[in-house]
Backbone of each chain as ProteinMPNN parsed JSONL, in Angstrom:
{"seq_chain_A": "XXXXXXXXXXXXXXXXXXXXXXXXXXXXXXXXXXXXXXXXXXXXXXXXXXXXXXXXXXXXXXXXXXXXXXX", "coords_chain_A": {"N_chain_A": [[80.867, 6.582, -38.303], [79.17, 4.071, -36.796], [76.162, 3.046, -35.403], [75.675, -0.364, -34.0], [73.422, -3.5, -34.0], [75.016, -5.405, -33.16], [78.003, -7.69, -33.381], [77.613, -9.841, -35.627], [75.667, -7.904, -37.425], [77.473, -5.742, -37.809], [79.51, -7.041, -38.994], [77.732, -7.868, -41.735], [76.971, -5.201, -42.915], [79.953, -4.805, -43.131], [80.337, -7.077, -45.393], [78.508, -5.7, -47.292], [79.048, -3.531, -47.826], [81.77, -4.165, -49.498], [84.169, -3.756, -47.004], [86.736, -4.04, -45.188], [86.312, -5.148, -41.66], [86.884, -2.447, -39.7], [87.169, -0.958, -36.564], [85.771, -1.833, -33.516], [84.325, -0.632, -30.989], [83.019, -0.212, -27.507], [79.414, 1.079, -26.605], [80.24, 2.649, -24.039], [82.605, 3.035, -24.375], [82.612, 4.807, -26.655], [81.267, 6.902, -25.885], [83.405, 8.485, -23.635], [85.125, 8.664, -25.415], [83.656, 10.52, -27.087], [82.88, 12.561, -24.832], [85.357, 13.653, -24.455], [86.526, 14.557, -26.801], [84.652, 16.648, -27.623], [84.067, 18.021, -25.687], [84.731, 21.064, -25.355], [84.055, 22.435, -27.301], [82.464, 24.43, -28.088], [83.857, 26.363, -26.822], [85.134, 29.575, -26.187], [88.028, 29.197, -26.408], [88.279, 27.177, -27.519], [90.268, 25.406, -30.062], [91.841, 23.386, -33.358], [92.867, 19.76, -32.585], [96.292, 19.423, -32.166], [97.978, 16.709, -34.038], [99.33, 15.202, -31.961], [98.272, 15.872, -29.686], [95.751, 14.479, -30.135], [96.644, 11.954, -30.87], [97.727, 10.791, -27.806], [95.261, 11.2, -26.877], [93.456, 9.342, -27.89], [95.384, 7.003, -26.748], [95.198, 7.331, -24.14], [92.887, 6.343, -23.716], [92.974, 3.905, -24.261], [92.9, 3.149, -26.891], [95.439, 1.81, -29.057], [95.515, 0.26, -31.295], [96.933, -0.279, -34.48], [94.689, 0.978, -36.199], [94.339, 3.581, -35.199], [96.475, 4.61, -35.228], [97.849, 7.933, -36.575], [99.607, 9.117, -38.399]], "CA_chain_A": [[80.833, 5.704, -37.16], [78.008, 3.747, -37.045], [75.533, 2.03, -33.92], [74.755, -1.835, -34.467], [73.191, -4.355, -32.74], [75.713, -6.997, -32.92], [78.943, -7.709, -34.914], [76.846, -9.899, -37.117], [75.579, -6.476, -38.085], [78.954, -5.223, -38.547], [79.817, -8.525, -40.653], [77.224, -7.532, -42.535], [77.37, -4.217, -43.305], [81.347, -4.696, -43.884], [80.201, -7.36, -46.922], [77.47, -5.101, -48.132], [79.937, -2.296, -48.798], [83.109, -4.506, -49.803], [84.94, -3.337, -46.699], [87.41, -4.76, -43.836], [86.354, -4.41, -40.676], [87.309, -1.841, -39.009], [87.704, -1.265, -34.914], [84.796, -1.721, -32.533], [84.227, 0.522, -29.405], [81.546, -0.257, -26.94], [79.051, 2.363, -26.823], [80.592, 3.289, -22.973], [83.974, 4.233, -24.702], [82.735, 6.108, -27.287], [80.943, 8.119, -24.852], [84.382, 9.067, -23.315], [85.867, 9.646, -26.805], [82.643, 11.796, -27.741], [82.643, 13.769, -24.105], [86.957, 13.835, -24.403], [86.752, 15.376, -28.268], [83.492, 17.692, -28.061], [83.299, 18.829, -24.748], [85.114, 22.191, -25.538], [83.646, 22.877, -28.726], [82.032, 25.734, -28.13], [84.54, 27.285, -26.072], [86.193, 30.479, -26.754], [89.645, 29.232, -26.371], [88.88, 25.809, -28.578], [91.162, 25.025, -31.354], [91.467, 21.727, -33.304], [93.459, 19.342, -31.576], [97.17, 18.613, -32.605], [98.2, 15.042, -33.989], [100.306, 14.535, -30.913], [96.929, 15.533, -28.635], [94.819, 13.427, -30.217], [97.456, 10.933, -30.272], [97.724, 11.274, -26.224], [93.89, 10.981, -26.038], [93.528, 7.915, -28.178], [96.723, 6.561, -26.064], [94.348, 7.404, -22.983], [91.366, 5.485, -23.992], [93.271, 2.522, -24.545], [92.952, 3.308, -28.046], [96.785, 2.019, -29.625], [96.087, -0.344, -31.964], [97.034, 0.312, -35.969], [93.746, 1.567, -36.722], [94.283, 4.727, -34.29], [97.818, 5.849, -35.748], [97.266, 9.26, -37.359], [100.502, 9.25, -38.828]], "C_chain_A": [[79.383, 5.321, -36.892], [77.095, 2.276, -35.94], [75.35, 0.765, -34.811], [74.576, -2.594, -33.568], [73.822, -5.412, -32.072], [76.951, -7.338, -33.687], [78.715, -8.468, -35.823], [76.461, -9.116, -37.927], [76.632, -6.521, -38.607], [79.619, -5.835, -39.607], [79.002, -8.121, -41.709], [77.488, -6.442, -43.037], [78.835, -4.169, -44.052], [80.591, -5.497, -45.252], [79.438, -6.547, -47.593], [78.591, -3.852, -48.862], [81.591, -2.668, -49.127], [84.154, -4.063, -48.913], [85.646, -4.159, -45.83], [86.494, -4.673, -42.603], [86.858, -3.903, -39.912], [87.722, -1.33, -37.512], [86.075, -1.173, -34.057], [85.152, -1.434, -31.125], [82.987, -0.056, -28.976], [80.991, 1.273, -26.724], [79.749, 3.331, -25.226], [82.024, 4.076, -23.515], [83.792, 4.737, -25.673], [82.267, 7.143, -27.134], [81.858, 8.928, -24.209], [85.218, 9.462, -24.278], [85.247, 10.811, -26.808], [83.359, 12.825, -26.557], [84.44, 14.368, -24.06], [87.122, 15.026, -25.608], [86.018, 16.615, -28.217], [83.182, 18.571, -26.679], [83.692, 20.533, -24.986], [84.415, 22.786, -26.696], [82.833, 24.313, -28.935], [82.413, 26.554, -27.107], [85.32, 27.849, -26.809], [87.378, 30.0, -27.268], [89.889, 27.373, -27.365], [89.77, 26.019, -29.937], [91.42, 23.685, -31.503], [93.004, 21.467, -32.406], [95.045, 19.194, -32.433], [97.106, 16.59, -33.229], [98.719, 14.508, -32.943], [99.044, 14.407, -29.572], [96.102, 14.733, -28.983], [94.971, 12.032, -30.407], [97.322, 10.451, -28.794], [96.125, 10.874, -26.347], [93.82, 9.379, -26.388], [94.246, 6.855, -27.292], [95.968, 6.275, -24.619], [93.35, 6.558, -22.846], [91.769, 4.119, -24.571], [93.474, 2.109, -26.509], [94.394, 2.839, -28.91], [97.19, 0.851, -30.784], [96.704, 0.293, -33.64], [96.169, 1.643, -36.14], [93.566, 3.218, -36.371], [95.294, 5.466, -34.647], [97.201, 7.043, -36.92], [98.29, 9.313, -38.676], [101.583, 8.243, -39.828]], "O_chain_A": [[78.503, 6.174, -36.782], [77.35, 1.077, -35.828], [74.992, 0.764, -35.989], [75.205, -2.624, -32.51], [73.557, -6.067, -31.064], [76.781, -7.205, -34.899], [79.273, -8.262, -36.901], [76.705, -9.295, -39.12], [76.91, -7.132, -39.638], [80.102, -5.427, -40.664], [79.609, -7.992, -42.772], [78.435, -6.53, -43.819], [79.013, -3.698, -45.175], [80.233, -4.76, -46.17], [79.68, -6.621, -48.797], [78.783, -3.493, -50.024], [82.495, -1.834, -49.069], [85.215, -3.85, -49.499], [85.068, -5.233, -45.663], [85.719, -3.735, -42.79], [87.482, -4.617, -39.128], [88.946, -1.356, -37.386], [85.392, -0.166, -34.245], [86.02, -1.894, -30.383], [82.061, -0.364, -29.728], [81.655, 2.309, -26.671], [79.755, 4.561, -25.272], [82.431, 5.206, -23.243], [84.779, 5.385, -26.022], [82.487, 8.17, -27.775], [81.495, 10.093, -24.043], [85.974, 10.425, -24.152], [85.786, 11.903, -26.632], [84.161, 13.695, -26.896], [84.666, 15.497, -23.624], [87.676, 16.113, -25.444], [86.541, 17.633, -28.671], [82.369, 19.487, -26.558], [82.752, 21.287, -24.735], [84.411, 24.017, -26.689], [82.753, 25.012, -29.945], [81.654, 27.329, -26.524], [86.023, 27.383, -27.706], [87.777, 30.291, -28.395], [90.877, 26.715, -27.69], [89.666, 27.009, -30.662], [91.383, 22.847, -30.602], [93.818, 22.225, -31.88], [94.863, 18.759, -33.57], [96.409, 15.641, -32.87], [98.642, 13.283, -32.855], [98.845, 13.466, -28.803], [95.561, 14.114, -28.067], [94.135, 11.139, -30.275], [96.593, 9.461, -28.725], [95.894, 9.921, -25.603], [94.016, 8.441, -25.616], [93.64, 5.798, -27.119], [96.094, 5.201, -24.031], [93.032, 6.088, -21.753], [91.028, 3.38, -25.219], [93.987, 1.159, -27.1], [94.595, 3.751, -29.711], [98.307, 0.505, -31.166], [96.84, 1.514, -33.717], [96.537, 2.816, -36.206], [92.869, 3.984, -37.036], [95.299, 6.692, -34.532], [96.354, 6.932, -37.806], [97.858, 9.518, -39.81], [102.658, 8.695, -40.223]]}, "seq_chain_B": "XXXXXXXXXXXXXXXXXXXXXXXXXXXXXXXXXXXXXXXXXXXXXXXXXXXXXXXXXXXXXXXXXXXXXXXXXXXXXXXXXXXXXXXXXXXXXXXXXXXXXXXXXXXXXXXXXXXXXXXXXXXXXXXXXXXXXXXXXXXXXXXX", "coords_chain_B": {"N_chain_B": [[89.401, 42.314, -42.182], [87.716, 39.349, -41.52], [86.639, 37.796, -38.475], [87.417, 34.863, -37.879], [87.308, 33.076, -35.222], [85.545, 34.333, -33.56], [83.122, 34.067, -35.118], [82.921, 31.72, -35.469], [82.126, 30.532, -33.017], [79.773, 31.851, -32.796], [78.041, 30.413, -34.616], [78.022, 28.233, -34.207], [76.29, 28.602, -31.436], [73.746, 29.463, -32.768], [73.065, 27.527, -34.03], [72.599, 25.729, -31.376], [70.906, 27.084, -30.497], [68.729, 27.534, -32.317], [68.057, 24.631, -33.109], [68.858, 24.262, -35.945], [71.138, 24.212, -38.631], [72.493, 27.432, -39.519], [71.913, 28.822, -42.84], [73.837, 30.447, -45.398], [73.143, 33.226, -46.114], [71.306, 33.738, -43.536], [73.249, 33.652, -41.859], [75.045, 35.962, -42.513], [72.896, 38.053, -42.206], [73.02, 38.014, -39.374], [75.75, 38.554, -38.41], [76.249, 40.902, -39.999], [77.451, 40.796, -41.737], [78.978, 40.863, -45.187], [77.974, 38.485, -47.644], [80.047, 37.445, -49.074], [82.041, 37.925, -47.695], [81.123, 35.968, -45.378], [80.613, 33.864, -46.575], [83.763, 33.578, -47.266], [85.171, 33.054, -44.504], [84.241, 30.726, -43.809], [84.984, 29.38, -46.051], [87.655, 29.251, -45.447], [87.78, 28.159, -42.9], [86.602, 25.342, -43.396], [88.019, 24.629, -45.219], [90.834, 24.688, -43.121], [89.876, 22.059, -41.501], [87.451, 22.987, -39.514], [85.064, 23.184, -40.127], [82.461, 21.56, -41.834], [81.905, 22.321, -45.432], [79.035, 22.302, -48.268], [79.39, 21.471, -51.548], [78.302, 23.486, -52.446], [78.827, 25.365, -50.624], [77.568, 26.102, -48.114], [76.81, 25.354, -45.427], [77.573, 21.864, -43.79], [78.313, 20.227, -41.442], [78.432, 21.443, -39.257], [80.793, 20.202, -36.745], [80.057, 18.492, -33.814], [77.672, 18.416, -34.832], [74.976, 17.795, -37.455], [74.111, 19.197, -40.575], [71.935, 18.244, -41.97], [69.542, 15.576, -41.587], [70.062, 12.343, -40.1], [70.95, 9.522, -39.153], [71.108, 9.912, -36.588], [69.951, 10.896, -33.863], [70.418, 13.294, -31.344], [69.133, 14.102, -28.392], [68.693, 16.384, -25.896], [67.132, 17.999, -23.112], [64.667, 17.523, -24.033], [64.712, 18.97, -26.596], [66.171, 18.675, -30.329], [68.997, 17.641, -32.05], [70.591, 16.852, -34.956], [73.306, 14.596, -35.075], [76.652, 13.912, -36.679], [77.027, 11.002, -36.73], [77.45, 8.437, -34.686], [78.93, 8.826, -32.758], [79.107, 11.568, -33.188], [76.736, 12.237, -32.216], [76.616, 11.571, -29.974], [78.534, 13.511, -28.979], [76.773, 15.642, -29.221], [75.86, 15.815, -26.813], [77.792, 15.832, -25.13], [79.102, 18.461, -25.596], [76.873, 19.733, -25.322], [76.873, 19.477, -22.433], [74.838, 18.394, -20.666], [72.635, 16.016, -19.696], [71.224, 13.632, -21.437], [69.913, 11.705, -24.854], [70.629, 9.709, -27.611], [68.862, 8.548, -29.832], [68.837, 6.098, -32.294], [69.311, 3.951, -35.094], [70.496, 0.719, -35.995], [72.791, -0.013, -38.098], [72.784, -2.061, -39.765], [70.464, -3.414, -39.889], [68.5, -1.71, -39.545], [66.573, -1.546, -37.194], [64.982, 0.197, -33.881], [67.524, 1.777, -32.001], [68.991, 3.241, -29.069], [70.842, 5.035, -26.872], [71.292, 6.484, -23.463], [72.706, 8.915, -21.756], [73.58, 9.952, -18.421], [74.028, 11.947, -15.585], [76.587, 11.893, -16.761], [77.386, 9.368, -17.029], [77.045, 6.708, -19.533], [74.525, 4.64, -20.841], [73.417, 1.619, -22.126], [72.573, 0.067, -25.278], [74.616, -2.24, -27.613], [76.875, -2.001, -30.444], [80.013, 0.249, -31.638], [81.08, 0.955, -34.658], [83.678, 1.701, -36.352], [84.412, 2.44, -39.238], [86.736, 3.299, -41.248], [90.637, 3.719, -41.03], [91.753, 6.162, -38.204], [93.553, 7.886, -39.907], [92.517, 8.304, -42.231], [90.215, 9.999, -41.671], [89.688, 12.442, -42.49], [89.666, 12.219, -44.72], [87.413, 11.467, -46.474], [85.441, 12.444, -44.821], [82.505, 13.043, -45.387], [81.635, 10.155, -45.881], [82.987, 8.618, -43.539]], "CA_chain_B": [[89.267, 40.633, -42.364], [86.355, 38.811, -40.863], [87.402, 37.423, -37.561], [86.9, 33.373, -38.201], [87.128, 32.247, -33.896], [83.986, 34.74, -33.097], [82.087, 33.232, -36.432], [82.832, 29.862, -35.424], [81.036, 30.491, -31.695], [78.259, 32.016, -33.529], [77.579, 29.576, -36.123], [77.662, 27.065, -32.823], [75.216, 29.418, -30.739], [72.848, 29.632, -33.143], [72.577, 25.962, -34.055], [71.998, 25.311, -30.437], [69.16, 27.804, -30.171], [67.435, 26.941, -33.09], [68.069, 23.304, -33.741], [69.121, 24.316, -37.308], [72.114, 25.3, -39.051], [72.236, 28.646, -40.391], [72.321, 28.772, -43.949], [74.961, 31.478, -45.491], [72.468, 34.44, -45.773], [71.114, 34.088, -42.062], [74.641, 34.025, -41.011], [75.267, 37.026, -42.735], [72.383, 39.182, -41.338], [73.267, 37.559, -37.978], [76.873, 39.102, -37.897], [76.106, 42.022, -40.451], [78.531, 41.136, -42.573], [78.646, 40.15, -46.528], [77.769, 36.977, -48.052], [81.379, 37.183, -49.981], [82.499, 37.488, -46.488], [80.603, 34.813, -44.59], [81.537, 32.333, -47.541], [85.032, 33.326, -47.442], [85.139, 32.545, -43.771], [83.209, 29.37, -44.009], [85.845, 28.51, -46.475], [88.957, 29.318, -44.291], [87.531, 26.945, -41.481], [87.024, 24.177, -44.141], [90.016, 24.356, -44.902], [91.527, 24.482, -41.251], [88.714, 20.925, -40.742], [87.002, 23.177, -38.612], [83.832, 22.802, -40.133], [82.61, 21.138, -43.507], [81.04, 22.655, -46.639], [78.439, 21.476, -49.173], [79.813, 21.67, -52.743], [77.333, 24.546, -52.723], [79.306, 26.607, -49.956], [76.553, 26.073, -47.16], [77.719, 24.635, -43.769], [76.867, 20.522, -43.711], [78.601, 19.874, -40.645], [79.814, 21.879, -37.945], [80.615, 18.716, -35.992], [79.4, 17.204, -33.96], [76.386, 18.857, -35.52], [74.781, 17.716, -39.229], [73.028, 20.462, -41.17], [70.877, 17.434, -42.461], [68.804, 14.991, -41.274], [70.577, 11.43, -40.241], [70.048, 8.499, -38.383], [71.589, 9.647, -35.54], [69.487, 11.755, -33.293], [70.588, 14.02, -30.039], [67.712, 14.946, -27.611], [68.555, 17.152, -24.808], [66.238, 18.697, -22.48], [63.249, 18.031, -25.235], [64.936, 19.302, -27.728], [66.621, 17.365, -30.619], [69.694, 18.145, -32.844], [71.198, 15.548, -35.682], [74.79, 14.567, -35.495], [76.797, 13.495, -38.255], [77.289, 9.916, -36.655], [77.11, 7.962, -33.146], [80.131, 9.425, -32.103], [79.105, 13.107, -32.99], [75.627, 12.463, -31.386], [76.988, 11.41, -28.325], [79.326, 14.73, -28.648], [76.301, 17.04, -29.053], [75.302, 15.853, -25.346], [79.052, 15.941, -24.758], [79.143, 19.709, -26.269], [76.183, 21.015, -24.323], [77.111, 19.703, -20.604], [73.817, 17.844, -20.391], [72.171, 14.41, -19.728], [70.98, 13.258, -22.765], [70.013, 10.077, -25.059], [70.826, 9.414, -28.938], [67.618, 7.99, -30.778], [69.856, 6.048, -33.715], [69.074, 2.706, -35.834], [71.185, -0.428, -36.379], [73.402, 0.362, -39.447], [72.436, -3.065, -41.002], [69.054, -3.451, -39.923], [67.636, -0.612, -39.665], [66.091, -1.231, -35.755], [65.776, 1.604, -33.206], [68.646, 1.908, -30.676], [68.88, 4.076, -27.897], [72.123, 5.219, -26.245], [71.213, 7.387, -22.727], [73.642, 9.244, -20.986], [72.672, 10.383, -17.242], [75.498, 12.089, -14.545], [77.941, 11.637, -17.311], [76.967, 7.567, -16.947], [76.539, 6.083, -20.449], [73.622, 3.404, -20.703], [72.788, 0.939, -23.958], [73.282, -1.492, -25.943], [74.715, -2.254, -29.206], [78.363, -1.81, -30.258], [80.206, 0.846, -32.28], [81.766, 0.478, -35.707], [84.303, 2.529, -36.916], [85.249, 1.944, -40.645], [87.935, 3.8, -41.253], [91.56, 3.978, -39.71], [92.087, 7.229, -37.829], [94.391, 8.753, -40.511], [92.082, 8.697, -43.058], [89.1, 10.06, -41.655], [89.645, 13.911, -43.339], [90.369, 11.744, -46.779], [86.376, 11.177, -46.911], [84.638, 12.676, -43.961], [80.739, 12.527, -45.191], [81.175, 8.72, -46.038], [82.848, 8.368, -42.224]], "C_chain_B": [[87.946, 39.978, -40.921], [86.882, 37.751, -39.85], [86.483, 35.683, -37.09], [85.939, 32.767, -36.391], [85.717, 32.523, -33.574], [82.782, 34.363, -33.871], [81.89, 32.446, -35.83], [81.382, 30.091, -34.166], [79.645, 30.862, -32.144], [77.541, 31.605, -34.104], [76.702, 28.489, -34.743], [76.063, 27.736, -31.674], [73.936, 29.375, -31.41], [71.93, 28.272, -33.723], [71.791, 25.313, -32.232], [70.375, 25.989, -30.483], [68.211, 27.467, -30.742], [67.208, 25.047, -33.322], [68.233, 23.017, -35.402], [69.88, 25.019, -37.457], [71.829, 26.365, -39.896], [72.734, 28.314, -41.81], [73.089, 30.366, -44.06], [74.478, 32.912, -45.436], [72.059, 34.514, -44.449], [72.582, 34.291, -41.312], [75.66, 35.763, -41.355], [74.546, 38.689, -42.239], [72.687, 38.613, -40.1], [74.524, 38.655, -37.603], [76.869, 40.521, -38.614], [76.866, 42.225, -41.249], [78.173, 40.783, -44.38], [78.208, 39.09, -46.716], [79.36, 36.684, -48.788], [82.228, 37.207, -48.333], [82.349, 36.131, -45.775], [81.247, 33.452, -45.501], [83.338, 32.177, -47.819], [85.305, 32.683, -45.675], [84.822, 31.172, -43.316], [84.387, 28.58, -44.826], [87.65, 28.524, -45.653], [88.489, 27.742, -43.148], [87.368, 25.595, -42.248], [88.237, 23.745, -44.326], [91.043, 24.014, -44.239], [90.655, 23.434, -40.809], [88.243, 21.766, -39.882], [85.398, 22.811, -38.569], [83.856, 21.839, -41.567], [81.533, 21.547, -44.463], [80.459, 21.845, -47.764], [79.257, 21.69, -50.243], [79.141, 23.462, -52.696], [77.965, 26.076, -51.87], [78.468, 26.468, -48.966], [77.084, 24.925, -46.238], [76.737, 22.787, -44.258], [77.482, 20.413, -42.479], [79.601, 20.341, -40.014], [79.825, 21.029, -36.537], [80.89, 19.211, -34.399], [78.015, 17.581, -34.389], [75.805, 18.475, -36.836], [73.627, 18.784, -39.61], [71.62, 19.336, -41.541], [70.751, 16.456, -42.091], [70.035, 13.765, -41.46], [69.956, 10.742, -39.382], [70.213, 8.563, -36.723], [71.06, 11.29, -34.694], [69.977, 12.29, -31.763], [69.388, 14.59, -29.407], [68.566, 15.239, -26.205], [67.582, 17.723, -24.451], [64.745, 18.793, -23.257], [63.853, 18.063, -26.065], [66.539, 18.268, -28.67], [67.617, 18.218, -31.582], [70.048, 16.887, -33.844], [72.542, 15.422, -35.443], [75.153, 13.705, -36.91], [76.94, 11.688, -38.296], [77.182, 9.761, -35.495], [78.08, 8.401, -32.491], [79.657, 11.091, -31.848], [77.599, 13.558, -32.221], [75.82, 12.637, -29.846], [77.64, 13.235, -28.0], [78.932, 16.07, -28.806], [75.845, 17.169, -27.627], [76.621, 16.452, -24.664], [79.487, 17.998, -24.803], [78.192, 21.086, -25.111], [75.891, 20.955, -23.001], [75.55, 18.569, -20.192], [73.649, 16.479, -19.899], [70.926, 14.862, -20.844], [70.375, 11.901, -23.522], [70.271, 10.22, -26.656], [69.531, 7.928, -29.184], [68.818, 7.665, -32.439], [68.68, 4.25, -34.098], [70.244, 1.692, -35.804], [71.572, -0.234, -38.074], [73.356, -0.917, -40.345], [70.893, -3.528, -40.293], [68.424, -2.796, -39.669], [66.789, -0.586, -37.712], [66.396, -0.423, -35.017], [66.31, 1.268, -32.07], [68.507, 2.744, -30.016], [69.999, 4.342, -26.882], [71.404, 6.466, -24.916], [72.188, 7.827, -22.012], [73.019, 10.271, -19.405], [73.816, 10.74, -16.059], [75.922, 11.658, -15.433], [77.688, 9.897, -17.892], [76.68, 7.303, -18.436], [75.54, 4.749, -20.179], [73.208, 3.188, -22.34], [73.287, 0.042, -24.305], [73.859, -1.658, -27.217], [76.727, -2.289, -28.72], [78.521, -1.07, -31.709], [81.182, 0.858, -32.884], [82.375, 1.512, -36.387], [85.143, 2.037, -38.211], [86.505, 2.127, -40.629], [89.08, 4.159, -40.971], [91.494, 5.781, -39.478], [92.741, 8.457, -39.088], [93.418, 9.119, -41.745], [90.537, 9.04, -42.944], [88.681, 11.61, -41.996], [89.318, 12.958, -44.545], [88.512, 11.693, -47.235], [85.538, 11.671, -45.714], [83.023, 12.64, -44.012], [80.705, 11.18, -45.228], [81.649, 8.62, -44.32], [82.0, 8.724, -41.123]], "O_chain_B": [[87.634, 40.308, -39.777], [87.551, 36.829, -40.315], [85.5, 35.427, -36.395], [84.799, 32.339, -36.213], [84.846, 31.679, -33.362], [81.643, 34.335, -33.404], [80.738, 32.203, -35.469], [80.176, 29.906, -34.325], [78.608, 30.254, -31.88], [76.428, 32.09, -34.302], [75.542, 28.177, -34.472], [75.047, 27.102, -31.386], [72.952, 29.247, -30.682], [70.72, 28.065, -33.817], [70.757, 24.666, -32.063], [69.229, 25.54, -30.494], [67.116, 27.148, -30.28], [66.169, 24.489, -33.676], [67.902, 21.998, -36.008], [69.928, 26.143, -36.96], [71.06, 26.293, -40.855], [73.76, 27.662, -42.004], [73.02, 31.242, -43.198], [75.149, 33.771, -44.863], [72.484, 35.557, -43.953], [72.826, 35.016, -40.348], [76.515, 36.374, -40.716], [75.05, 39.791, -42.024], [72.145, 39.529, -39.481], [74.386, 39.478, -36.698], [77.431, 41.414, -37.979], [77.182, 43.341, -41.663], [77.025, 40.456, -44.68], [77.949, 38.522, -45.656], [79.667, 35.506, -48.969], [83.023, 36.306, -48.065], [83.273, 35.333, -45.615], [81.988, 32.509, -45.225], [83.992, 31.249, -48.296], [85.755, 31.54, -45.75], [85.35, 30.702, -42.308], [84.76, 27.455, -44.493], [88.48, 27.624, -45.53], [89.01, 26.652, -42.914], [87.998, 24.654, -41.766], [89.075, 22.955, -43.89], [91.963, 23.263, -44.565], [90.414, 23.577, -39.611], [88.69, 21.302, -38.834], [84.696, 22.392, -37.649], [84.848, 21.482, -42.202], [80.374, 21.157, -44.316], [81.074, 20.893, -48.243], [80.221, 22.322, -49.813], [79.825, 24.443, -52.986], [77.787, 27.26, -52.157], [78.88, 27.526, -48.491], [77.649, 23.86, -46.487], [75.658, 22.642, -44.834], [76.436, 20.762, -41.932], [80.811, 20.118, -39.965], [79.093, 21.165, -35.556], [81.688, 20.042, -33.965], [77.18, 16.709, -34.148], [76.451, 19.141, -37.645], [72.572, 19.054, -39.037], [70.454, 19.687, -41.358], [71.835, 15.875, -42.052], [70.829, 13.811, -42.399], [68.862, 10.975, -38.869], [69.774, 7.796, -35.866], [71.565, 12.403, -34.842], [69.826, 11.407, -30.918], [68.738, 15.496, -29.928], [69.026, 14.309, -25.543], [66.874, 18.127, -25.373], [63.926, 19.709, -23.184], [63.756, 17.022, -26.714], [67.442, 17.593, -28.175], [67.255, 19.34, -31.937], [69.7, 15.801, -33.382], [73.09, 16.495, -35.693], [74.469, 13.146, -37.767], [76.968, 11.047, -39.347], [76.821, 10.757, -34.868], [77.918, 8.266, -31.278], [79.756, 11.725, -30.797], [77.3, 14.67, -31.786], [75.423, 13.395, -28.961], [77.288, 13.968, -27.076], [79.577, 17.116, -28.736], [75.493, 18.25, -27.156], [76.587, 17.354, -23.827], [80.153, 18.549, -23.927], [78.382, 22.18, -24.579], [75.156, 21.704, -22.356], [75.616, 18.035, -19.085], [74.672, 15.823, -19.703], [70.162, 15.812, -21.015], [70.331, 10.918, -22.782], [69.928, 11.373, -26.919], [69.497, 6.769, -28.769], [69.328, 8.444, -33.244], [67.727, 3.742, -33.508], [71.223, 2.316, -35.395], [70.787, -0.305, -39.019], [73.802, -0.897, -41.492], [70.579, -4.537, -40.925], [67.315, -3.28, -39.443], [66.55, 0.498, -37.181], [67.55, 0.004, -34.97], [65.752, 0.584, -31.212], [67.514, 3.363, -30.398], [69.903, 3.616, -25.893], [70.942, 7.465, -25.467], [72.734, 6.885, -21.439], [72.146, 11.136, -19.471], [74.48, 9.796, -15.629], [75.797, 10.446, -15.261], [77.843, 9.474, -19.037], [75.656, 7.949, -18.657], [75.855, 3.92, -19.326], [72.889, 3.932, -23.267], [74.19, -0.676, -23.876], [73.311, -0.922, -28.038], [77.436, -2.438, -27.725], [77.811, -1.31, -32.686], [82.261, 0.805, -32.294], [81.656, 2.268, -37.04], [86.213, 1.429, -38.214], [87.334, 1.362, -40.136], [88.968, 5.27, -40.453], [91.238, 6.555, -40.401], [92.42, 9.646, -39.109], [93.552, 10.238, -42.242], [89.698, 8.617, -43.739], [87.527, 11.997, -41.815], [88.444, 13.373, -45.306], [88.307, 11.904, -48.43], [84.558, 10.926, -45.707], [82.323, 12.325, -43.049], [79.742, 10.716, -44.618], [80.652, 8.532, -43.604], [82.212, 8.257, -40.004]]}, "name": "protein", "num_of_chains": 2, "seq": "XXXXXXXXXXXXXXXXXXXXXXXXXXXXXXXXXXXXXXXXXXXXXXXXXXXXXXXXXXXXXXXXXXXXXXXXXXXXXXXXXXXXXXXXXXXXXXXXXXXXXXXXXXXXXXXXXXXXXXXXXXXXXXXXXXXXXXXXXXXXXXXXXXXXXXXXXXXXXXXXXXXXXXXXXXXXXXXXXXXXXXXXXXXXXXXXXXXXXXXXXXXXXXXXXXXXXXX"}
């Protein structure tokens, strides 16, 4: 996952490495992904997340297009 | 059997403190255990995505952490950690409760960016590019 300044960037970058492009997040919601996914992480009682919880979060964050199905 | 959950916290503890991941011998005098231990543990949690191993057996990324140097820098309180990407930078501020900022570049031009987070508040500019769909982001995790 990778910062850019602009989706000209991103245009770019996709032709440079032959790819699609893929989904753009502003950096405010991937601040609530990051602090949603990592805040536990170094808690005792973490364990990874289910597909159905991280389904549910994605689902939360507005997250529901294609690109987000796990499954 | 070498009890993986209390590893994991330890591996995490000690990255915070130092700003560097332990390689497989410090993690071994750390807990007092083997090196045929520590690497079998190390490979259990690979296994389970908990963390991810070099070819070599040596931690690269106990995420949102990178054992090695990237473009995507975490500074808390002074001090600076790497993540493995703009997502896992954000989620070492996210990780250690803080206000924070990510020191990163522009993934096609190379210019420096600056993501701050302050009370929780995100501040910056840019926008973030996620290659890969969701499902396949085990299938290749150092390229994502």
């Amino acid at each position: 996952m990778l910062l850019f300044r602009s989706e000209e960037m991103v245009d770019r970058w996709c032709r440079n490495w032959g790819l699609p492009r893929g989904a753009i997040l502003s950096p405010a919601t991937c601040w609530t992904l990051a602090r949603e996914w990592y805040h536990d992480r170094r808690d005792p009682r973490w364990r990874r997340r289910t597909v159905d919880e991280a389904r549910a979060l994605f689902n939360r964050l507005g997250l529901i297009e294609d690109f987000w199905k796990l499954n | 059997m070498f009890e993986d959950s209390a590893f994991r916290l330890r591996i995490y503890d000690e990255i915070v403190r130092t700003g560097e991941t332990p390689v497989v011998a410090t993690l071994a005098r750390l807990v007092g255990a083997s090196l045929d231990d520590v690497r079998a543990s190390l490979r259990r949690m690979h296994d389970a995505h908990m963390l991810v191993l070099e070819p070599t057996g040596e931690i690269l990324m106990a995420n949102p952490f990178s054992a090695v140097p990237t473009p995507f820098l975490a500074e808390v309180g002074g001090r600076r950690w790497f993540g493995n990407c703009v997502w896992d930078a954000l989620g070492i501020i996210a990780t250690l409760h803080a206000d924070g900022r990510v020191l990163a570049s522009c993934g096609s031009s190379g210019e420096r960016m600056e993501l701050s987070v302050s009370d929780g508040v995100l501040a910056g500019q840019g926008i973030v590019h996620f290659a890969l769909p969701a499902r396949q982001w085990w299938e290749d995790i150092v390229f994502n």
